[in-house]
N, C-alpha and C positions, 0 to 999 in steps of 0.2 A: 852862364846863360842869363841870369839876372840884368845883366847889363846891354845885351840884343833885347830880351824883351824890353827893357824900359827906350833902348832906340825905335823899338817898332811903335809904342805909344807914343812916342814925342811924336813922331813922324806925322802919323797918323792925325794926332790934335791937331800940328800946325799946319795942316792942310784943312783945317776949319771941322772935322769932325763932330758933331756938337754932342755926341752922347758917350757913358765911359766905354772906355776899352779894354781888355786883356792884351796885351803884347804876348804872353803863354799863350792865349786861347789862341789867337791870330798864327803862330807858328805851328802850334798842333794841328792847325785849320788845314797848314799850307800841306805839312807833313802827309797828311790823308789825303789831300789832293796828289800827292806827287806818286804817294806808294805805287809799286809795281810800273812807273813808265820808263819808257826807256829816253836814253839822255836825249837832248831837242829843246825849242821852246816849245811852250804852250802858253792859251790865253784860259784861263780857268774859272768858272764861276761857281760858286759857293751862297749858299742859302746860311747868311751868317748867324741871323736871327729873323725871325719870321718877316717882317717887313723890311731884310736888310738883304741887299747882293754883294757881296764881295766880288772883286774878277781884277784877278793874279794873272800878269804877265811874267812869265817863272820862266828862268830857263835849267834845264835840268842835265847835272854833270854825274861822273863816276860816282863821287862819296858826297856829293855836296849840290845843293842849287843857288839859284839867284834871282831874288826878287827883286826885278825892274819898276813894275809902275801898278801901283794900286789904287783902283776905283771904289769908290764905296756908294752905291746907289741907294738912297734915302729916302725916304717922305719927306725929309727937308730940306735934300737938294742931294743933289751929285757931287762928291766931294777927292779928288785926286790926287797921290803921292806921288814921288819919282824916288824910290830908293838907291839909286845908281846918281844921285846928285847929293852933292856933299850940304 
């Protein structure tokens, strides 16, 4: 697991991020966003930290999901991943 969270930081950074991050926090994030739905995508928003939005474009399978593209709405700017691009 050590090794998806430190992909979900890099990720994250290299999308210009400017402040730190958990890669754990961000999956546990996503984890509670998904519990109880049923398989589908969803576009998801999350109150990451008080001034912060998170909004997961997740699609969601039997045992497992997929996070496609992550926005991160800022006070100092709007900042976007595409985890589905290498």
């Amino acid at each position: 697991m050590e090794e998806l969270y430190r992909t979900i930081e890099k990720k994250i950074k290299d999308a210009g991020y400017p402040r730190a991050i958990s890669g754990e926090a961000v999956y546990g994030d996503i984890c509670d966003q998904i519990e109880g739905k049923e398989n589908g995508s969803y576009v998801l928003l999350s109150k990451f930290e008080d001034d912060i939005i998170f909004e997961y474009h997740i699609t969601v399978m039997d045992e497992e999901f997929n996070l496609g593209v992550l926005t991160m709405r800022t006070p100092e700017g709007v900042f976007e991943t595409d985890f589905d691009e290498e």
